[in-house]
C-alpha positions as CSV (number, residue, x, y, z in Angstrom):
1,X,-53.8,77.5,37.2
2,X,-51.4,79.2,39.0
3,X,-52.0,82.3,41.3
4,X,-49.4,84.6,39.8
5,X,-51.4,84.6,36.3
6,X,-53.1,88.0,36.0
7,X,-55.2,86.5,33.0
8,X,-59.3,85.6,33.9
9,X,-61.9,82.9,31.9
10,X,-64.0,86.1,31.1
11,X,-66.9,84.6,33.3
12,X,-67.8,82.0,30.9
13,X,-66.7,79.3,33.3
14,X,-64.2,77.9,31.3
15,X,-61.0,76.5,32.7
16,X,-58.2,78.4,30.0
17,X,-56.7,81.4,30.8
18,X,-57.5,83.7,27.8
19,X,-56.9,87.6,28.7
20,X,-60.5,89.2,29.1
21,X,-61.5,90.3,25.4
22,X,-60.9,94.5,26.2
23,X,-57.2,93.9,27.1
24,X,-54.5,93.3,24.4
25,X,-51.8,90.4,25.7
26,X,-48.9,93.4,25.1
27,X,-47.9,96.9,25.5
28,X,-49.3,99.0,22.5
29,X,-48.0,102.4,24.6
30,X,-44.8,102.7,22.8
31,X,-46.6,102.0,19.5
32,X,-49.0,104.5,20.0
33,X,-46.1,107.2,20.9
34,X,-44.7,106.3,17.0
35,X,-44.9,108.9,14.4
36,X,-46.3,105.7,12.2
37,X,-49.2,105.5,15.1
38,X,-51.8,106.6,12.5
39,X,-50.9,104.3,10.0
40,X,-51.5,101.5,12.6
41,X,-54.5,102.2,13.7
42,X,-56.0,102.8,10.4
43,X,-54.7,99.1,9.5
44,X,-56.1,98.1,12.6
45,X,-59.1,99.7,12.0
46,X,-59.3,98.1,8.1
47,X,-58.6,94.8,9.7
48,X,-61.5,94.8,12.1
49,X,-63.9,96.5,9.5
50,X,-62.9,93.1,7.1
51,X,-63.7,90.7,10.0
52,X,-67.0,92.5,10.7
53,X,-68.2,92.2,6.7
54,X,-67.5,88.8,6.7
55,X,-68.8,88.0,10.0
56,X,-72.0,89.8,8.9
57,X,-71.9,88.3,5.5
58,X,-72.0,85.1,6.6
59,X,-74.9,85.3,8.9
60,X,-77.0,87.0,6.3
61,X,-76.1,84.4,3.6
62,X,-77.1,81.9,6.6
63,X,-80.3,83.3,7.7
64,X,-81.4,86.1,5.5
65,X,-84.9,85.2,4.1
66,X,-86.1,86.8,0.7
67,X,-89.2,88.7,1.7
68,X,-92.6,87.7,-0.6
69,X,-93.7,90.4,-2.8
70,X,-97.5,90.0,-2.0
């Protein structure tokens, strides 16, 4: 790796050079200074929401046990 990247391995000792998970790999200031900003971020904001249902979807299909009416 050279020394002029700016990107880390997040700490998990890995040798890539992914950008820490908070930082995006691009400007989004002139984006956000659009007129079409909200529009964006609400598809933004869809397309995160659909990647957390099916995230947790698949981890309660995996490990969700029925509880036992007793």
């Amino acid at each position: 790796m050279s020394t002029d990247v700016a990107w880390g391995h997040g700490g998990d000792g890995g040798g890539d050079d992914r950008p820490p998970p908070y930082q995006t790999q691009f400007d989004l200031r002139p984006h956000m200074e659009s007129d079409r900003w909200p529009q964006i971020y609400v598809g933004i904001q869809q397309h995160l929401q659909k990647i957390y249902n099916g995230k947790k979807a698949a981890l309660k299909q995996r490990y969700w046990v029925p509880e036992e009416d007793g």
